[in-house]
Backbone as JSON Lines, residues from 0, in Angstrom:
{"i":0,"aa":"X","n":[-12.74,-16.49,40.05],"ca":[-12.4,-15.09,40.08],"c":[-13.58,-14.29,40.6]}
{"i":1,"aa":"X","n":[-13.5,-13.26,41.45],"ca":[-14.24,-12.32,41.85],"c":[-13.81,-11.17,41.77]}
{"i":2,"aa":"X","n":[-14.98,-10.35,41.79],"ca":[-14.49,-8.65,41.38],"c":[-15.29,-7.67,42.4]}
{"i":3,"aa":"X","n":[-14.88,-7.38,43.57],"ca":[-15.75,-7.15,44.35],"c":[-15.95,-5.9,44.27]}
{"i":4,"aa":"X","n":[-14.97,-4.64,44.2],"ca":[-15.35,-3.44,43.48],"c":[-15.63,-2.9,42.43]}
{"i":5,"aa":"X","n":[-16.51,-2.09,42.46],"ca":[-16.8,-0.77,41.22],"c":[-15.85,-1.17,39.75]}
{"i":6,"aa":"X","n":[-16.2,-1.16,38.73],"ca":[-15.48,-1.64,37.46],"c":[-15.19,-0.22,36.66]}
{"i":7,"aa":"X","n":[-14.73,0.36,36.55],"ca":[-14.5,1.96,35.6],"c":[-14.48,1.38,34.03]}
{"i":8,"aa":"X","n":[-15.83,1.1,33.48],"ca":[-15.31,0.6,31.98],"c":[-14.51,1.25,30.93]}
{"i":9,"aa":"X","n":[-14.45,2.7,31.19],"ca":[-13.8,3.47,30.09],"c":[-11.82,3.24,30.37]}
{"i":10,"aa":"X","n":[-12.0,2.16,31.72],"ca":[-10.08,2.46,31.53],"c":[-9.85,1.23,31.33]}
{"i":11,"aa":"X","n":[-10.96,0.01,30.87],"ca":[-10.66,-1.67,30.26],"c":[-10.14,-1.29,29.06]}
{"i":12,"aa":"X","n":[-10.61,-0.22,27.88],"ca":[-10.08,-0.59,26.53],"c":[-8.04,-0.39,26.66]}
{"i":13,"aa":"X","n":[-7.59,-1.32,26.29],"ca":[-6.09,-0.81,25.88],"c":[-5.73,-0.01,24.34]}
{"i":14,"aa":"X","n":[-4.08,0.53,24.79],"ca":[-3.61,1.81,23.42],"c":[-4.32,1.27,22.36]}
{"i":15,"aa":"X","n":[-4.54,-0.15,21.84],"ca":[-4.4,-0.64,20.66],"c":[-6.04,-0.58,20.1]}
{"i":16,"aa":"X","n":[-7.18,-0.11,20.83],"ca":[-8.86,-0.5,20.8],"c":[-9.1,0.51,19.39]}
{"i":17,"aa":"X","n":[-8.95,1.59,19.43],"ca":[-8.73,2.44,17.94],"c":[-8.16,2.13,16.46]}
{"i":18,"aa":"X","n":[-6.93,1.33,16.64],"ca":[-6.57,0.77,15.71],"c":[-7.17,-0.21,15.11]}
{"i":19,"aa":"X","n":[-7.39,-1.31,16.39],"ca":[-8.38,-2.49,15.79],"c":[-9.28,-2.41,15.73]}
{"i":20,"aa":"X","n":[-10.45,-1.42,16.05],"ca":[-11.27,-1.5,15.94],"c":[-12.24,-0.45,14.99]}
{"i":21,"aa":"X","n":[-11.64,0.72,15.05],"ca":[-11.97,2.25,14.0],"c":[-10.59,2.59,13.45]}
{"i":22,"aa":"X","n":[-9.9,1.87,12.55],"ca":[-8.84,2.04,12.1],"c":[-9.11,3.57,10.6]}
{"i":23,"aa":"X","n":[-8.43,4.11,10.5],"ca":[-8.88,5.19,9.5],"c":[-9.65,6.11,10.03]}
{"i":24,"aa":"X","n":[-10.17,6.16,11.18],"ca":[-10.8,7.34,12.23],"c":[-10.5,7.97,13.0]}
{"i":25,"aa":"X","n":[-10.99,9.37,13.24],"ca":[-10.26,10.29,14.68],"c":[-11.46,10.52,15.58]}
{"i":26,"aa":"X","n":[-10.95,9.91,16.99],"ca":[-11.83,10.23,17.94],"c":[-12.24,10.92,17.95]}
{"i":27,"aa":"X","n":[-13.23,11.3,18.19],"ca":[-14.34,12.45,18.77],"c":[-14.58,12.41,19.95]}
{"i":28,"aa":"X","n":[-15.44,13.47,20.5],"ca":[-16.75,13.8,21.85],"c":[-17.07,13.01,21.4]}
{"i":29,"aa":"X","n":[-18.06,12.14,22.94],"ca":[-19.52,10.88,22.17],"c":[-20.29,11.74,21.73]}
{"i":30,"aa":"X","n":[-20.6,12.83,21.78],"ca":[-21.67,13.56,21.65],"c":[-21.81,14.54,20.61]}
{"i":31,"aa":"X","n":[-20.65,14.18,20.07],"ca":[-20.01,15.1,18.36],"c":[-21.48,14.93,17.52]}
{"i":32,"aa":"X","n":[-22.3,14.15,17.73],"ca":[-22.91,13.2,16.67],"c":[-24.24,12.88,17.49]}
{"i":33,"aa":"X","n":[-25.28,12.98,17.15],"ca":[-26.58,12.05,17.77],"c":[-26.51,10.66,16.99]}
{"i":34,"aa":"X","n":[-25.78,9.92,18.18],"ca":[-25.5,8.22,17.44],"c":[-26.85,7.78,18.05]}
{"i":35,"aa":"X","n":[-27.17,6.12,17.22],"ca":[-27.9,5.51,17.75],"c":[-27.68,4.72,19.49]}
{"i":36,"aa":"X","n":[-28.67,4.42,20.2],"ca":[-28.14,3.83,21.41],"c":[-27.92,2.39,20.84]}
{"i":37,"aa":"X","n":[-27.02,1.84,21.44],"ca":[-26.36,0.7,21.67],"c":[-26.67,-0.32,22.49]}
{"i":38,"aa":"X","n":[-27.6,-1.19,22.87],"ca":[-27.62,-1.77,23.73],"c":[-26.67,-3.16,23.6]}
{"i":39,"aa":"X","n":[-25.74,-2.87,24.34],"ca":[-24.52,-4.1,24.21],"c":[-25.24,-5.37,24.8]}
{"i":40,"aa":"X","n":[-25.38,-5.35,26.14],"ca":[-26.28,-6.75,26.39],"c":[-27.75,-6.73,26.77]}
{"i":41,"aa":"X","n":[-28.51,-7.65,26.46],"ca":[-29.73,-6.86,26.67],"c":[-29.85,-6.71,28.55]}
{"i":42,"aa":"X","n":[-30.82,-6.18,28.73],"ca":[-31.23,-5.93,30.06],"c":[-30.19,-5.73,30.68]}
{"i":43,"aa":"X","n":[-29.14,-4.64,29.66],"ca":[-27.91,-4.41,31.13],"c":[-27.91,-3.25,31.89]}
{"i":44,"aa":"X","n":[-29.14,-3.46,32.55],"ca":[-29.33,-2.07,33.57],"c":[-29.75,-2.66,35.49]}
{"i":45,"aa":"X","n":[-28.97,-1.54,35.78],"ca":[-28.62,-1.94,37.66],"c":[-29.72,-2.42,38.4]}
{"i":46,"aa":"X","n":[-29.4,-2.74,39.34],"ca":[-30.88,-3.43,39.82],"c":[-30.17,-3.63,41.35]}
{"i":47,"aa":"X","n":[-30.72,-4.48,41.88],"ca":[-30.44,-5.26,43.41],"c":[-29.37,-5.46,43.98]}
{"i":48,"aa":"X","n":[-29.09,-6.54,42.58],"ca":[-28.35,-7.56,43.05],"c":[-26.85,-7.17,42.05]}
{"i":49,"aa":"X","n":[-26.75,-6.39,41.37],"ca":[-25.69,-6.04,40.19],"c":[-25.43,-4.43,39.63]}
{"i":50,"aa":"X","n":[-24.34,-4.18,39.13],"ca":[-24.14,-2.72,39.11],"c":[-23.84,-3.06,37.09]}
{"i":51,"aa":"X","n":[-24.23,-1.77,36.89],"ca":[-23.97,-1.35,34.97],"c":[-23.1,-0.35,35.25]}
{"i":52,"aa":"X","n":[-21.85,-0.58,34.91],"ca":[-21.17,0.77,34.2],"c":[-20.82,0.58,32.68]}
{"i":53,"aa":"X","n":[-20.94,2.16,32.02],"ca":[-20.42,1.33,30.47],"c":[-20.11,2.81,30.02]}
{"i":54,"aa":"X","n":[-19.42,2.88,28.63],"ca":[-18.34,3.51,28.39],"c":[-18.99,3.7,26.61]}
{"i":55,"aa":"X","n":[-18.66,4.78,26.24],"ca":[-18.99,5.17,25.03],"c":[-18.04,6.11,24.04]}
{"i":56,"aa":"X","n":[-17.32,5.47,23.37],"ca":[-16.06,6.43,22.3],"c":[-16.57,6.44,20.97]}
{"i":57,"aa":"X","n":[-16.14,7.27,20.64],"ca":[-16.92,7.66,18.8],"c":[-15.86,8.09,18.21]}
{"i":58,"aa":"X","n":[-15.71,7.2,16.69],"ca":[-14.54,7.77,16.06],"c":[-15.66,7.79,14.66]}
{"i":59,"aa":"X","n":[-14.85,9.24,14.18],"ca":[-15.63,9.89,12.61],"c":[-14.63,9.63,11.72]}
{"i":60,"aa":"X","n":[-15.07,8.62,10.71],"ca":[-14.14,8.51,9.7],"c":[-13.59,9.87,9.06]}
{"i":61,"aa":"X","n":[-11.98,9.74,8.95],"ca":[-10.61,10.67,8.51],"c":[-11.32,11.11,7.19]}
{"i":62,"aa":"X","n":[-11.04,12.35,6.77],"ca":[-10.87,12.83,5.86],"c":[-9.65,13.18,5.31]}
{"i":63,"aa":"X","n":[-8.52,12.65,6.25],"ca":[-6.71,12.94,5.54],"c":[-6.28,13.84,6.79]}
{"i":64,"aa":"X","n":[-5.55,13.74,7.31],"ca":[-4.78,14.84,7.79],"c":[-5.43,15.11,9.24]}
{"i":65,"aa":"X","n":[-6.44,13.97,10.16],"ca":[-7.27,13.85,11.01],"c":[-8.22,14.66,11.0]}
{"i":66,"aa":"X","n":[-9.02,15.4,9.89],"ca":[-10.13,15.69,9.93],"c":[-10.78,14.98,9.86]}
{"i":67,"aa":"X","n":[-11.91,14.97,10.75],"ca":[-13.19,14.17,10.64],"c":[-14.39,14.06,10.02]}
{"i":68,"aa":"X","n":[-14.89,13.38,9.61],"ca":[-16.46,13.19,8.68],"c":[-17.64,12.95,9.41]}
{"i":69,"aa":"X","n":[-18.0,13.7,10.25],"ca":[-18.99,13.88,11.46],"c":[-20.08,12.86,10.81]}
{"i":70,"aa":"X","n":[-20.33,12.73,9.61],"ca":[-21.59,11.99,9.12],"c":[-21.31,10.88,8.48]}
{"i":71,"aa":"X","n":[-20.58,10.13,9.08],"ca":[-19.64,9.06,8.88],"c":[-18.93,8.43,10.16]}
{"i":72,"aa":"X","n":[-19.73,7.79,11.21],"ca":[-18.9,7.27,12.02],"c":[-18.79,5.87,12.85]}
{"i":73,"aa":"X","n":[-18.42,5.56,13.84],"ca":[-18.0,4.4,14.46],"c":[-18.26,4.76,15.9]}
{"i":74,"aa":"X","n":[-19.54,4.07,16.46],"ca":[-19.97,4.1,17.7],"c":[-19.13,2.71,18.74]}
{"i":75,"aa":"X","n":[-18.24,2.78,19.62],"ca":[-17.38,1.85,20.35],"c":[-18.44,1.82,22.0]}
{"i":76,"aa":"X","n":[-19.16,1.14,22.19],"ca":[-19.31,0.85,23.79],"c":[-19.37,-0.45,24.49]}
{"i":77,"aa":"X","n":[-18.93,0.13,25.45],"ca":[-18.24,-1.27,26.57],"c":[-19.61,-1.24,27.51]}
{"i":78,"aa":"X","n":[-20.01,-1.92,28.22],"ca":[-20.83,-2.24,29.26],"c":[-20.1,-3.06,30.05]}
{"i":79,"aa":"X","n":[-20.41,-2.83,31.38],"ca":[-19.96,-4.09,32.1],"c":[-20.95,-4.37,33.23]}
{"i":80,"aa":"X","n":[-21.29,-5.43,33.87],"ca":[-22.25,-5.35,34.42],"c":[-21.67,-6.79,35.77]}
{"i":81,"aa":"X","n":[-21.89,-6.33,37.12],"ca":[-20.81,-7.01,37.91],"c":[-21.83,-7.19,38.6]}
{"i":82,"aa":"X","n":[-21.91,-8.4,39.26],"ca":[-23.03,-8.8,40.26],"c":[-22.3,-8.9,41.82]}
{"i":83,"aa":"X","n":[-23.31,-7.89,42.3],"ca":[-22.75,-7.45,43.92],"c":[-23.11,-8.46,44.87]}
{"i":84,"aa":"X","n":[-23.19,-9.6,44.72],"ca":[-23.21,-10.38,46.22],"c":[-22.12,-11.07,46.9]}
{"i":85,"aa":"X","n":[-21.96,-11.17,48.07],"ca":[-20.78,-11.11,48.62],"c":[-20.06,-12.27,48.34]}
{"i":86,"aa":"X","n":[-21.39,-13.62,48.14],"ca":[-21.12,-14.66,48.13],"c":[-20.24,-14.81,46.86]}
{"i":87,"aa":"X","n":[-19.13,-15.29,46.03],"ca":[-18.59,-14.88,45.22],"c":[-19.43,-16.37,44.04]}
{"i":88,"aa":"X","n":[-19.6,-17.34,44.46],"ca":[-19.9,-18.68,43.76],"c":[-21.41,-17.95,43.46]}
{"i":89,"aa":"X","n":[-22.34,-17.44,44.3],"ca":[-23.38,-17.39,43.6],"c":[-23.43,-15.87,42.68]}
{"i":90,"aa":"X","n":[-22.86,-14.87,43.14],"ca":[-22.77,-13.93,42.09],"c":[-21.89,-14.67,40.6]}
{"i":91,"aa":"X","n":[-20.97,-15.4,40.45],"ca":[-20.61,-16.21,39.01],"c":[-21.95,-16.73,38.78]}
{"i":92,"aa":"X","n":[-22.61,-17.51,39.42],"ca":[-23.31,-18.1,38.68],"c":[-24.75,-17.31,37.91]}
{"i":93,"aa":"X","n":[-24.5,-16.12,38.97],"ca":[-25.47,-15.05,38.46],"c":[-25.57,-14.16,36.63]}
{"i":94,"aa":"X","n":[-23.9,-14.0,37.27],"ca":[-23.2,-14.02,36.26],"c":[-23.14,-14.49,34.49]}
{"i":95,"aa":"X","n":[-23.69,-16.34,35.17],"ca":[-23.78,-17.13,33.57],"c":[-25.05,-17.12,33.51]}
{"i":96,"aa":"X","n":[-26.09,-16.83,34.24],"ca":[-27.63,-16.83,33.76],"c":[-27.22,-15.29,32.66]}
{"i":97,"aa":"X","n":[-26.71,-14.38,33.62],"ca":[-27.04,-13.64,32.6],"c":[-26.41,-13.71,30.77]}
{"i":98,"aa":"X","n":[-25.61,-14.46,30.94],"ca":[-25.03,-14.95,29.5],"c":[-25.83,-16.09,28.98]}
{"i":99,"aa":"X","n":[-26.65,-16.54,29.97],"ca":[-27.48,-17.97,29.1],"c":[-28.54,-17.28,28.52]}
{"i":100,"aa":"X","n":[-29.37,-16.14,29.69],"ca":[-30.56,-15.89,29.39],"c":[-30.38,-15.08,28.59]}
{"i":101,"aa":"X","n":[-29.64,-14.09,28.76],"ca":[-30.04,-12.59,27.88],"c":[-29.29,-13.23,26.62]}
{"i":102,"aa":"X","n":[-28.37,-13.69,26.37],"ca":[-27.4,-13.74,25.35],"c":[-27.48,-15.28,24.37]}
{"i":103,"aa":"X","n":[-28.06,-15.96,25.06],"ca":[-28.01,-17.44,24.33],"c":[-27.07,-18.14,24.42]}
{"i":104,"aa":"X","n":[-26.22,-18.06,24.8],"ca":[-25.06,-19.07,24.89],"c":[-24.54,-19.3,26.38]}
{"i":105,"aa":"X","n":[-24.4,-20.79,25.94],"ca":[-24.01,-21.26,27.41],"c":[-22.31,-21.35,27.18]}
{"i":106,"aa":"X","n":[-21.82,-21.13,26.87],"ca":[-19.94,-21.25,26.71],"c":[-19.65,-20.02,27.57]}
{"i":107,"aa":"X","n":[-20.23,-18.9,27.53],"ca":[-19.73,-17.96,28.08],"c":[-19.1,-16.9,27.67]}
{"i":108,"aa":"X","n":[-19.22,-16.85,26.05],"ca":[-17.96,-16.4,25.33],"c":[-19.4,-16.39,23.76]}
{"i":109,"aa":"X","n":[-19.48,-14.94,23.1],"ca":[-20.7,-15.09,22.25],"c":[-20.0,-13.54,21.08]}
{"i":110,"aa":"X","n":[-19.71,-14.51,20.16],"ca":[-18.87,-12.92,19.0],"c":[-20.64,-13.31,17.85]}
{"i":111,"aa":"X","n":[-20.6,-11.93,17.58],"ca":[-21.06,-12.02,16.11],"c":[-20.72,-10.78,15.52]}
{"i":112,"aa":"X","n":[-20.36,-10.63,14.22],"ca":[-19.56,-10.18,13.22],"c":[-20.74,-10.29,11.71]}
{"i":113,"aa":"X","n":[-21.06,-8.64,10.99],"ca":[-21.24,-9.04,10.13],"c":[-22.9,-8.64,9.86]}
{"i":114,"aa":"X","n":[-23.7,-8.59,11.09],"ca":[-24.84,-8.11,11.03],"c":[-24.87,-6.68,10.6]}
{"i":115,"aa":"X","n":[-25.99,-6.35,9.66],"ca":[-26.57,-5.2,9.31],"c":[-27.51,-5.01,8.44]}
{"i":116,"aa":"X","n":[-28.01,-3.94,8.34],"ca":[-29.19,-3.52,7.3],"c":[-28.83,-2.78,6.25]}
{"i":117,"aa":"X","n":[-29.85,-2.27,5.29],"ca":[-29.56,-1.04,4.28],"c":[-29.5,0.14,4.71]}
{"i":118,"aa":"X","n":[-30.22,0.13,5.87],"ca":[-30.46,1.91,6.64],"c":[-28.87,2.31,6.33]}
{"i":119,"aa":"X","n":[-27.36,1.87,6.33],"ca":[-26.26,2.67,7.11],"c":[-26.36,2.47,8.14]}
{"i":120,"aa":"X","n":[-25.95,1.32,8.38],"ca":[-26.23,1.14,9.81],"c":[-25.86,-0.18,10.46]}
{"i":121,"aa":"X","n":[-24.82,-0.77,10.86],"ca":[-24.31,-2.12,11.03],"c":[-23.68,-2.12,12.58]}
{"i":122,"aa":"X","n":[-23.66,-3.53,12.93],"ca":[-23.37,-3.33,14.02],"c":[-22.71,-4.87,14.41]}
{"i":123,"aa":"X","n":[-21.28,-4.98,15.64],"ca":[-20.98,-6.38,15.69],"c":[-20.72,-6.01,16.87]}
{"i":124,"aa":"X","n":[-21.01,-7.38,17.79],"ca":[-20.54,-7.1,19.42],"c":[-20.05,-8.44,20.07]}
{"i":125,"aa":"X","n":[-19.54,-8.44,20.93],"ca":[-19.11,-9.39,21.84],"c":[-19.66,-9.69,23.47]}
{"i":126,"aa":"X","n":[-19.19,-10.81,24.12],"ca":[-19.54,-10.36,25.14],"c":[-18.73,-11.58,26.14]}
{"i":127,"aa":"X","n":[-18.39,-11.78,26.92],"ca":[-17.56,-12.41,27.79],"c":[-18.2,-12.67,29.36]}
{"i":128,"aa":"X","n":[-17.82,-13.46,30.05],"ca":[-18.33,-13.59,31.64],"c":[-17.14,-14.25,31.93]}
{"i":129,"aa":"X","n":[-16.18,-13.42,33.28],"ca":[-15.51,-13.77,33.73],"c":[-15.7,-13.51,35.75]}
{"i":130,"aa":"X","n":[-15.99,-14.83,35.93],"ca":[-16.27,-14.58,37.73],"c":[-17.49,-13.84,37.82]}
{"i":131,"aa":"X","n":[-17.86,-13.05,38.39],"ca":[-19.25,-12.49,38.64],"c":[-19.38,-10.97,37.46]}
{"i":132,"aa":"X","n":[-18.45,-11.43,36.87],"ca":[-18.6,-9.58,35.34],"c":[-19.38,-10.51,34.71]}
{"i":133,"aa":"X","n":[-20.29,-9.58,33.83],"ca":[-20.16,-9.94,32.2],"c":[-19.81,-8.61,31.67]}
{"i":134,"aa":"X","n":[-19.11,-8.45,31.0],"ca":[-18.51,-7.64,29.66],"c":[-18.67,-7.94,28.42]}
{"i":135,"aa":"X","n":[-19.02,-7.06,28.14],"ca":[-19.66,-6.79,26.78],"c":[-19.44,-5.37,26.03]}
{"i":136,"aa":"X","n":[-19.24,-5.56,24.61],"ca":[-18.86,-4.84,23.5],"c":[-19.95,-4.8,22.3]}
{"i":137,"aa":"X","n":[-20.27,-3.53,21.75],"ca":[-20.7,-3.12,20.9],"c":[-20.32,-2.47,19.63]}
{"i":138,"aa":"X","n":[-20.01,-2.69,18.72],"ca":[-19.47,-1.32,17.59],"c":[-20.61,-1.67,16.75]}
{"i":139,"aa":"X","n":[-21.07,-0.19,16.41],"ca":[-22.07,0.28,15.89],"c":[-21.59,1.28,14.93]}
{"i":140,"aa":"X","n":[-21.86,1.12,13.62],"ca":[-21.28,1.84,12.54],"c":[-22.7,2.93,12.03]}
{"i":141,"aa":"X","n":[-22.76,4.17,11.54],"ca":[-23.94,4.84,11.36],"c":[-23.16,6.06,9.95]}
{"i":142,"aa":"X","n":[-24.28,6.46,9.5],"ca":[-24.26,7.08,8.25],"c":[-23.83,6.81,6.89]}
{"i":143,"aa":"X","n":[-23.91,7.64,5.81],"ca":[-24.23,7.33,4.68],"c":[-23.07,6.35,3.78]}
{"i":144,"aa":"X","n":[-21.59,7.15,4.02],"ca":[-20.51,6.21,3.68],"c":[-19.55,5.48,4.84]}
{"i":145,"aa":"X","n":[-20.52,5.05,5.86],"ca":[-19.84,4.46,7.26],"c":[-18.88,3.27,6.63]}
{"i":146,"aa":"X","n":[-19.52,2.72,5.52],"ca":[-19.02,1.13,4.66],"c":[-17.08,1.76,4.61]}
{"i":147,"aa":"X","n":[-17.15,3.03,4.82],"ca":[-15.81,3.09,4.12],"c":[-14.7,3.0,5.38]}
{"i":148,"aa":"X","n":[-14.88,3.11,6.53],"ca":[-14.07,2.92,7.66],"c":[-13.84,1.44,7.88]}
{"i":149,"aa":"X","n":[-12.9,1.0,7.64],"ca":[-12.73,-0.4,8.06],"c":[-13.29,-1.28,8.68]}
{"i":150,"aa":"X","n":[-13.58,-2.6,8.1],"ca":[-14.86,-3.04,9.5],"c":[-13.98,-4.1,10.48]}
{"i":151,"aa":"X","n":[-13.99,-3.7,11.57],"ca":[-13.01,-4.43,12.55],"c":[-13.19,-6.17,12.5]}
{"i":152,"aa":"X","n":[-12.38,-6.55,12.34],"ca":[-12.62,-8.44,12.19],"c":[-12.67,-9.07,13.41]}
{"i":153,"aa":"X","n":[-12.93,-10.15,13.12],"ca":[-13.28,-11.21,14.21],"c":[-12.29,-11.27,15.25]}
{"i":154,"aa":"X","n":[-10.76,-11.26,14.41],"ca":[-9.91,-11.44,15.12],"c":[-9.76,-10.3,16.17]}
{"i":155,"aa":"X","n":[-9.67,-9.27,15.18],"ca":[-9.65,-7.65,16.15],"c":[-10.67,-7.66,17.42]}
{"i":156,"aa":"X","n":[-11.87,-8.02,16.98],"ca":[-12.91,-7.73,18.29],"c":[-12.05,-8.73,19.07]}
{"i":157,"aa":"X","n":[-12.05,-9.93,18.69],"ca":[-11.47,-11.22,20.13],"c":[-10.38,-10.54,20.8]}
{"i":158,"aa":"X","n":[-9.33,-10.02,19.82],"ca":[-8.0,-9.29,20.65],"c":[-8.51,-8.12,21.78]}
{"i":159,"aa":"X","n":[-9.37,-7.26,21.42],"ca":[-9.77,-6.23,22.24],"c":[-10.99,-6.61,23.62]}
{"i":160,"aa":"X","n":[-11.36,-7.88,23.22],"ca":[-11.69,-8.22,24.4],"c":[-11.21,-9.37,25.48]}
{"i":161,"aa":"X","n":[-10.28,-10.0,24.54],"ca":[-9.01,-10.19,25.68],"c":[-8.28,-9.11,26.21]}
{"i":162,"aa":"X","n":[-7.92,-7.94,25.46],"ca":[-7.5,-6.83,26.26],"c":[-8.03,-6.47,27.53]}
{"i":163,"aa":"X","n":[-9.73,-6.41,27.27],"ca":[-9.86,-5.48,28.43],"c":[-10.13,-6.63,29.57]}
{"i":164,"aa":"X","n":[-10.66,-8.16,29.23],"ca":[-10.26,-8.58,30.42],"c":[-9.41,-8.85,30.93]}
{"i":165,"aa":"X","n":[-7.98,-9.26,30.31],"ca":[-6.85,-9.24,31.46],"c":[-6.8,-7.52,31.7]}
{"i":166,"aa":"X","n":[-6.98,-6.38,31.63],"ca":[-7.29,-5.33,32.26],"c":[-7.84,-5.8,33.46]}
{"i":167,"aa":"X","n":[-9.64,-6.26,33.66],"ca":[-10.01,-6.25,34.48],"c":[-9.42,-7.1,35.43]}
{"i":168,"aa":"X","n":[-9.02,-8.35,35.06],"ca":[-8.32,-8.93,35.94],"c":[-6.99,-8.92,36.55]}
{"i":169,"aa":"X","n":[-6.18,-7.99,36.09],"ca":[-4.85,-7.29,36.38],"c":[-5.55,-6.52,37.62]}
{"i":170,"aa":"X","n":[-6.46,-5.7,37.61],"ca":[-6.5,-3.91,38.21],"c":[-7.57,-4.28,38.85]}
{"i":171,"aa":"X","n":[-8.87,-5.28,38.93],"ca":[-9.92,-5.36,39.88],"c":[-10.41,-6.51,40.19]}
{"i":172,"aa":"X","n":[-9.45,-7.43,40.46],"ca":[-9.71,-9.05,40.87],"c":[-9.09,-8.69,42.29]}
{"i":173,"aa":"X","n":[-10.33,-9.66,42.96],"ca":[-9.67,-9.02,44.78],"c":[-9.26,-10.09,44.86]}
């Protein structure tokens, strides 16, 4: 598979990314909130040979009736990061360095679920390589009763990132 154009990450999530993932929350502005940054994969910034686009939604845990709890929320970002060479075999393979090196795993495919500290402050992400993408997911939970918004499961993250890649591969596989 190759992806030779521009990736729009904010139109990979499908209807269902809210439910499974900030269930009991109402979207916000990203900017409702000074969230922490997110770095979904490491070193996923543009360069030469590869383009970063990435996508940032914030849901503030409900107070009933879709009011929101501004100091209480659920940081959602997508990264995607697509390697521009024409050659399509060596941009994939560009592709899995960047999942070997930055990420540790050679499968191609890397969930963890479950990490966090005492600060208020937890975080689980994913990340995928399909053809010359890697995609990658972040949810980042922040403030004092964040524990109380549902914490999206294993299964949920896997569903939402099968979502958005058959997205990408529906709408930007040439």
């Amino acid at each position: 598979m190759h992806y030779p154009g521009a990736i729009d990450a904010c139109r990979l999530p499908g209807p269902n990314t809210q439910a499974q993932l900030a269930p009991k929350t109402v979207e916000m502005p990203v900017d409702s909130v000074k969230a922490a940054e997110s770095k979904v994969i490491p070193d996923d910034h543009a360069s030469d040979d590869n383009e970063v686009t990435t996508c940032r939604r914030l849901f503030a845990r409900d107070l009933g009736g879709g009011r929101p709890n501004l100091q209480d929320y659920r940081l959602v970002t997508i990264a995607v990061v697509r390697f521009t060479q024409s050659d399509a075999d060596e941009a994939a393979t560009k592709a899995s360095q960047l999942m070997t090196d930055a990420l540790g795993d050679h499968s191609g495919v890397r969930l963890a679920t479950g990490v966090g500290d005492e600060a208020g402050f937890s975080e689980q992400w994913a990340a995928v390589r399909t053809g010359n993408v890697v995609l990658g997911l972040a949810i980042a939970d922040g403030g004092t009763e964040a524990a109380l918004i549902p914490a999206a499961t294993l299964d949920d993250v896997q569903a939402v990132v099968t979502d958005m890649t058959g997205t990408l591969r529906r709408d930007y596989q040439g």
